[in-house]
C-alpha positions as CSV (number, residue, x, y, z in Angstrom):
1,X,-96.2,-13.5,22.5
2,X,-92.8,-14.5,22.1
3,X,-92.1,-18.7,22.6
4,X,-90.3,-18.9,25.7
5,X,-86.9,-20.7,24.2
6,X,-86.3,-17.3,22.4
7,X,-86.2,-15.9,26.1
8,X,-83.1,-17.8,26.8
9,X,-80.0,-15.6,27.4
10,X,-77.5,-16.7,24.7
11,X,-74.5,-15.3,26.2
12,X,-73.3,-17.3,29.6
13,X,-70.4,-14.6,29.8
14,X,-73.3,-12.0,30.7
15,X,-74.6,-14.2,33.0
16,X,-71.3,-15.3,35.0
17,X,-70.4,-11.0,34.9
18,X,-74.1,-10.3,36.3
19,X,-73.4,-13.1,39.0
20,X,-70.0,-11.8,39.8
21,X,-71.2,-8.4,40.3
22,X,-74.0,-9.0,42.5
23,X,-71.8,-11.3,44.7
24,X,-69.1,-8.6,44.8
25,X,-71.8,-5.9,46.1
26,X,-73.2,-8.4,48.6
27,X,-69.4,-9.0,50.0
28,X,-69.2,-5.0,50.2
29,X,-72.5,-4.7,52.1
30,X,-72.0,-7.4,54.4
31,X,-68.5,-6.3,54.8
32,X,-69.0,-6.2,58.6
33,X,-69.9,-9.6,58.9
34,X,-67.7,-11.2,56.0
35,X,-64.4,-9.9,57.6
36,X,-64.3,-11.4,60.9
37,X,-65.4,-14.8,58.9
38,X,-62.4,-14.5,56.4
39,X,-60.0,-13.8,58.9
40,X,-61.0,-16.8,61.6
41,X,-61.2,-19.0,58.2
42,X,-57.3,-18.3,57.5
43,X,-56.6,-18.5,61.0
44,X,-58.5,-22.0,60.8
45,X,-56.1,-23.3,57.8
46,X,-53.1,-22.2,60.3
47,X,-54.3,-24.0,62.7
48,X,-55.3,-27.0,61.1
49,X,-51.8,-29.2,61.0
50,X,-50.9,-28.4,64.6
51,X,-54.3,-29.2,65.5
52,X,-54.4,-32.7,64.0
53,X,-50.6,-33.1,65.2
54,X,-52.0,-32.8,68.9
55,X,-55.2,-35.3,68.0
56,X,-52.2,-37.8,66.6
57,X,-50.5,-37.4,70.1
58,X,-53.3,-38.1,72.1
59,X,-55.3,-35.5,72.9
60,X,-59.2,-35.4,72.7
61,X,-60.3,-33.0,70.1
62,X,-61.8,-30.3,72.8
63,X,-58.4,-30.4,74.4
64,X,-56.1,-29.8,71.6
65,X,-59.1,-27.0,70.8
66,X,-58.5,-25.6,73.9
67,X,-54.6,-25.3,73.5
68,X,-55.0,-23.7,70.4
69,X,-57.4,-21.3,71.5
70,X,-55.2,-20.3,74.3
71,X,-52.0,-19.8,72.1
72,X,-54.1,-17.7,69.9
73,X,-55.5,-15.7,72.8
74,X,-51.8,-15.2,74.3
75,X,-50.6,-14.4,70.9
76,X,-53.4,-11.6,70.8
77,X,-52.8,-10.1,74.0
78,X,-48.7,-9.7,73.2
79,X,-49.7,-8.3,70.2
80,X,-52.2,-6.1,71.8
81,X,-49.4,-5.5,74.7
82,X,-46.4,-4.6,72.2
83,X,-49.2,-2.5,70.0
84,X,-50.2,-0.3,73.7
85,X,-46.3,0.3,74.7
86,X,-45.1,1.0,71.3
87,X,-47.8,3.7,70.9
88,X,-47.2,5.3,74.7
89,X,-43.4,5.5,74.2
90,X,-44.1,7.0,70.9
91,X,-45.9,9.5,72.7
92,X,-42.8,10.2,74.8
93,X,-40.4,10.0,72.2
94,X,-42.0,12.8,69.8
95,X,-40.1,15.6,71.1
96,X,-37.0,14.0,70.4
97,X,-38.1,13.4,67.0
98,X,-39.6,16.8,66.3
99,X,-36.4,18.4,67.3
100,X,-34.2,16.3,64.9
101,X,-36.6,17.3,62.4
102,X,-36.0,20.8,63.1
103,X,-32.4,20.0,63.4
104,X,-32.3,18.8,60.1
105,X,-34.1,21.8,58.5
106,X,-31.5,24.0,59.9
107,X,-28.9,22.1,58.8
108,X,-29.9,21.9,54.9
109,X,-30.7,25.5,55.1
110,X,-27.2,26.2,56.0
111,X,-26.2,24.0,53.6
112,X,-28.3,26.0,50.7
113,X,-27.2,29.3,51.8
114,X,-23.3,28.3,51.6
115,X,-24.2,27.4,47.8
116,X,-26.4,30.4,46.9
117,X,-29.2,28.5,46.8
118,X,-32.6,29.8,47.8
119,X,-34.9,27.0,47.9
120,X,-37.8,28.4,50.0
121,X,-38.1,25.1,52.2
122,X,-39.1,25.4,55.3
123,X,-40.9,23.1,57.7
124,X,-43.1,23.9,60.2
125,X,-42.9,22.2,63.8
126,X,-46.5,22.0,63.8
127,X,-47.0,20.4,61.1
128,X,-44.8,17.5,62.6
129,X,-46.9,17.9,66.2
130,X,-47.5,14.5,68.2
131,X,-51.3,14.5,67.2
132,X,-50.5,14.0,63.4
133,X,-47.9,11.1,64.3
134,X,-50.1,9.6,66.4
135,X,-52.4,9.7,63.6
136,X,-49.8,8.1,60.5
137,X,-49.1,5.4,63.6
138,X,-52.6,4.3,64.3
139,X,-53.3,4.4,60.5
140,X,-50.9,2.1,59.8
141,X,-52.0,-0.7,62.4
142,X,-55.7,0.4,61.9
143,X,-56.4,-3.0,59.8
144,X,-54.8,-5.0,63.0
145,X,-57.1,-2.9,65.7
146,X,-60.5,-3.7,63.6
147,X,-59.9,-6.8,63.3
148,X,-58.4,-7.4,67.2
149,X,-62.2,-5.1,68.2
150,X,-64.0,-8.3,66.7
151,X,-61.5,-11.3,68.4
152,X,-64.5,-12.6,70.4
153,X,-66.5,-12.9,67.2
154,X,-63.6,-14.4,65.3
155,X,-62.4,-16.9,68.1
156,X,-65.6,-18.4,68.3
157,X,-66.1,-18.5,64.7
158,X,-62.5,-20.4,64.3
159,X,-63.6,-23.1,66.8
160,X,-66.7,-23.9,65.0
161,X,-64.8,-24.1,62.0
162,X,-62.2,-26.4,63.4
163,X,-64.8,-28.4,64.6
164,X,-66.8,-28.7,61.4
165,X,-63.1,-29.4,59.6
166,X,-62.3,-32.4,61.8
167,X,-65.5,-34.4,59.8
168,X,-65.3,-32.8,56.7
169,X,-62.7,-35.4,55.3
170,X,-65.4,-38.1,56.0
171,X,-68.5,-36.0,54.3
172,X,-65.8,-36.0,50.9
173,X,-65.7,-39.4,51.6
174,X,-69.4,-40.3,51.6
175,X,-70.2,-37.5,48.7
176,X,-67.3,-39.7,46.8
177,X,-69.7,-42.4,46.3
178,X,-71.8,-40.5,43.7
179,X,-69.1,-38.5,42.1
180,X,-65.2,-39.4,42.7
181,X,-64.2,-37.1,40.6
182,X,-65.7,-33.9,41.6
183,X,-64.5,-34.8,45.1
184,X,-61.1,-35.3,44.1
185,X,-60.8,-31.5,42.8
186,X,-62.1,-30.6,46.4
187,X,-59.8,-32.3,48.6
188,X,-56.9,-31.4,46.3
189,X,-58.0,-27.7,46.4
190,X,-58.2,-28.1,50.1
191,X,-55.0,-29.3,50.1
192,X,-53.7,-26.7,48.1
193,X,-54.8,-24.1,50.0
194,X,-54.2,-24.8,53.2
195,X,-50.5,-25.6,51.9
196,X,-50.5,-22.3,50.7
197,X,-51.6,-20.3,53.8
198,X,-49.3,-22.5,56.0
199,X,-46.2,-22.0,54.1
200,X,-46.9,-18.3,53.6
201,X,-47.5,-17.9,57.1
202,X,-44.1,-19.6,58.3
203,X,-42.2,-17.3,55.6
204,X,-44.0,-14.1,56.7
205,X,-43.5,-15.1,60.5
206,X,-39.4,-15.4,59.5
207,X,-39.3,-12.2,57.6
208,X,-40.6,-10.5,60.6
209,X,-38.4,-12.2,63.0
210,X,-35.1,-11.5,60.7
211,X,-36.3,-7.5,60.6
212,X,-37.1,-7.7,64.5
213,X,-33.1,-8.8,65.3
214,X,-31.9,-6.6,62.5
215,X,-33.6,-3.3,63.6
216,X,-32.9,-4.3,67.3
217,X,-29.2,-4.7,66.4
218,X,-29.0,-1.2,64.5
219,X,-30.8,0.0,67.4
220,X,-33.8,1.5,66.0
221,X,-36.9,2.4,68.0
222,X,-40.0,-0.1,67.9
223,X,-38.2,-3.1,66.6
224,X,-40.9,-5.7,67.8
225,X,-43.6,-3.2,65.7
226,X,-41.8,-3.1,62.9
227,X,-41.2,-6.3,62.5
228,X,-45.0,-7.3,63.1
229,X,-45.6,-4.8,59.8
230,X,-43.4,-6.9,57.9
231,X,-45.0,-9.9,59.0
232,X,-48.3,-9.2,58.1
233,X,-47.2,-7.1,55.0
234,X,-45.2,-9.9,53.4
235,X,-48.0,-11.4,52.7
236,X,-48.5,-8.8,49.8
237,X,-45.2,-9.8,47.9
238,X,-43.2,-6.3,46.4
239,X,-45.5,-3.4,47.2
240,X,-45.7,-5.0,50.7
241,X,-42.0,-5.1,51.4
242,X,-42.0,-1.8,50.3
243,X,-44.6,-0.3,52.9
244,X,-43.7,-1.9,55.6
245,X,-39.9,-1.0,55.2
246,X,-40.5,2.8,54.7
247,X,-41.3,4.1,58.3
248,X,-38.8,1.8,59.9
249,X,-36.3,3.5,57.7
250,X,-37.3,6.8,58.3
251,X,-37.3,6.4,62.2
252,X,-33.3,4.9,61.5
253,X,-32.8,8.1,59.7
254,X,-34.4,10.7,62.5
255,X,-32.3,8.7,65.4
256,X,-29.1,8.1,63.4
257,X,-29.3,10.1,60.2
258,X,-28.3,8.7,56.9
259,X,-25.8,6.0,57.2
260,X,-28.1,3.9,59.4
261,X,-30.6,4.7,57.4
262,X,-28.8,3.0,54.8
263,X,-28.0,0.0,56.8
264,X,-31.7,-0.6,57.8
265,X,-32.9,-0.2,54.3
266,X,-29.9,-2.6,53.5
267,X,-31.2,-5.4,55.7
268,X,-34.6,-5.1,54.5
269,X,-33.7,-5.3,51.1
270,X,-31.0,-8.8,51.4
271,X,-33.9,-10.0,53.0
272,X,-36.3,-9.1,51.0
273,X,-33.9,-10.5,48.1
274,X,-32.9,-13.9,49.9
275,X,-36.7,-15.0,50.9
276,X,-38.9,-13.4,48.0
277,X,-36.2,-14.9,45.3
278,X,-34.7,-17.6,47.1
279,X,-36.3,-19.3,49.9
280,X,-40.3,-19.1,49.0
281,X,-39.7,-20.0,45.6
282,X,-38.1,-23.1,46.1
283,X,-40.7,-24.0,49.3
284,X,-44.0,-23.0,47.4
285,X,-43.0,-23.3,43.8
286,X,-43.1,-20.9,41.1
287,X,-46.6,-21.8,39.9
288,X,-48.1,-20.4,43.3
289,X,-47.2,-16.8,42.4
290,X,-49.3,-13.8,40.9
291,X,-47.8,-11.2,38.3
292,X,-47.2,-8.0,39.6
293,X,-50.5,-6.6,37.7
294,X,-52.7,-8.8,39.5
295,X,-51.2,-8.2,42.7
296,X,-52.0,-4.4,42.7
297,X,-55.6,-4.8,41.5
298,X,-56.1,-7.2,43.8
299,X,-54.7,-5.0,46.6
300,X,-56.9,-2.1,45.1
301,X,-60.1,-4.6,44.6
302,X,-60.2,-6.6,47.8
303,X,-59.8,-3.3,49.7
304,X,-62.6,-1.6,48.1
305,X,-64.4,-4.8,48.6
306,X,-63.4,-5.5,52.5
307,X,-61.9,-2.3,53.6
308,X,-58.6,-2.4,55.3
309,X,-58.3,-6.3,56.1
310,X,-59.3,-6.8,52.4
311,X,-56.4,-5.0,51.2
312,X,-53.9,-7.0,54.2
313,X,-55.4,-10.2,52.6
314,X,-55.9,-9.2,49.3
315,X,-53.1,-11.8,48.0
316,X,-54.3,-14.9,49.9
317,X,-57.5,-14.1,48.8
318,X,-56.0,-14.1,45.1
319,X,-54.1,-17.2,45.2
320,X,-57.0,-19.2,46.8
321,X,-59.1,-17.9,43.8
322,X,-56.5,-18.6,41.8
323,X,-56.0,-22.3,43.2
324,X,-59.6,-22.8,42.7
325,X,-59.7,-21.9,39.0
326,X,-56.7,-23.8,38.6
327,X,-58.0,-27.0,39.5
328,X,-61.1,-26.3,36.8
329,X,-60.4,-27.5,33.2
330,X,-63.0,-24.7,31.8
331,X,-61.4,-22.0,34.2
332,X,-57.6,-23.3,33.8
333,X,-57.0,-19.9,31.4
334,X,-57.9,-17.6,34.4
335,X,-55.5,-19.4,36.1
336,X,-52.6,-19.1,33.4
337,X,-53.3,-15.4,32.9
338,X,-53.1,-14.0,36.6
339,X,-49.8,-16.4,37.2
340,X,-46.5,-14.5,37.5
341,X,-45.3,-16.7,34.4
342,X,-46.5,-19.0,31.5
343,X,-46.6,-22.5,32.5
344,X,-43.8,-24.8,30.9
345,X,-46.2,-26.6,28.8
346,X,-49.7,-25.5,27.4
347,X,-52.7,-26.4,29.4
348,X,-54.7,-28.7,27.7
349,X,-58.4,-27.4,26.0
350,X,-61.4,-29.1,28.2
351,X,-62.7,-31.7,26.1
């Protein structure tokens, strides 16, 4: 019979991939629990700072509860409200839409046939019927609808959470006793994180403002929709942008045709240009951000992982990870590689 020290696994890397692999299918099979817990723990690091500004001012902790709780609940239902009359005057606004379409056929037949040209398009007004719209319009805001189907599970699970966060400070301070050091990684991934989310949120919540006023002042349908995609979507920087900008531009083009197409995908691209390269650079630093690579695998990863809301907060998810490994001097490499850049000095090999 073998000694039991040669039954040892020699490799740790095995190990750590065998770990990671059973904790990625248990995420996939619990997905129905884990989402709803994901998205009341980012909502949790949003509310956090306002939170402890109300206790500063005053207020008992189950007060300045409550008042959060009922912003997020009247936030919900004017999303909920905008999400309802957006899709019913969609409804009445297709057979406007499906006779521009046709409109537009005829008019670049017309303008192959002056040329000689026999391309063989044609498109068929069924195939642009108000059920298939429908359909491309609820799939887009399908992610938002699963997770506003599980807001009772989520809200409670956010208080419980801001409840536990109002003592954990004090628990880092009694574990701090036995190991400083360890704790002092916590609170500054804590830190990290929630300055993270919070800043990200306040940039994404302006990017959808600035495409709300400049959609509304070109006069396009859904402004208020279209700006809550490119709220939520900036949180997937590039490919995000890009989604989110795509049907607003086509709806500009079927009401206006191609110059205001133009403009809108003008406006979405100066703001795309002054905020992604300007503004939340020099708020969240260049360190914070992910290279391109990483950000579609995570987007492909997170989605397979959690479905729709894993792919909406497949980023976060990344940079908290990312945070995380940073502030570990054996995992600092993971950190370096999925950055969008080297770092300006060498990290230092754990002694």
């Amino acid at each position: 019979m073998a000694d039991n020290s040669q039954l040892k696994i020699s490799n740790p890397v095995l190990v750590s991939m065998a770990a990671f692999v059973v904790i990625v299918a248990g995420l996939r099979a619990a997905q129905p629990i884990v989402v709803p817990f994901i998205v009341a723990a980012f909502l949790a690091m949003i509310c956090l700072p306002p939170l402890r500004w109300l206790k500063e001012k005053g207020l008992p902790t189950w007060l300045a509860l409550l008042v959060i709780t009922a912003i997020i609940f009247v936030v919900g239902l004017v999303i909920v409200g905008v999400i309802g009359s957006s899709v019913n005057e969609l409804r009445e606004q297709l057979p406007k839409y499906q006779q521009r379409v046709a409109d537009l056929q005829e008019e670049l037949t017309k303008w192959l046939r002056e040329r000689d040209i026999n391309f063989g398009f044609r498109v068929d007004q069924e195939s642009f019927d108000a059920q298939r719209a429908l359909s491309l319009f609820g799939g887009m805001l399908g992610a938002l609808g699963s997770v506003l189907s599980d807001a009772l599970v989520i809200v409670f699970t956010l208080i419980f959470i801001l409840l536990e966060a109002a003592d954990f400070p004090a628990k880092l301070r009694a574990i701090a006793r036995d190991g400083g050091s360890a704790t002092g990684r916590l609170e500054k991934i804590q830190a990290n994180v929630r300055r993270y989310v919070s800043l990200k949120t306040r940039i994404s919540f302006l990017t959808g403002v600035l495409v709300t006023a400049w959609l509304w002042l070109l006069g396009v349908d859904f402004p208020l929709v279209w700006g809550l995609l490119a709220f939520l979507f900036n949180y997937v920087p590039n490919i995000g942008s890009f989604i989110a900008a795509v049907p607003a531009i086509v709806l500009a083009f079927l009401q206006f045709g191609t110059a205001w197409a133009a403009l809108a995908a003008s406006g979405y691209l100066v703001i795309e240009v002054v905020i992604g390269n300007v503004i939340e650079p020099r708020l969240m630093g260049r360190g914070l951000g992910l290279s391109a690579l990483v950000v579609f695998v995570s987007l492909v990863f997170w989605g397979w992982v959690l479905g729709p809301v894993g792919m909406l907060f497949s980023v976060p998810l990344t940079m908290i990870v990312k945070i995380v490994l940073d502030n570990s001097e054996d995992l600092q490499w993971l950190a370096i590689l999925l950055s969008s850049e080297a770092p300006e000095k060498p990290a230092r090999p754990a002694s």
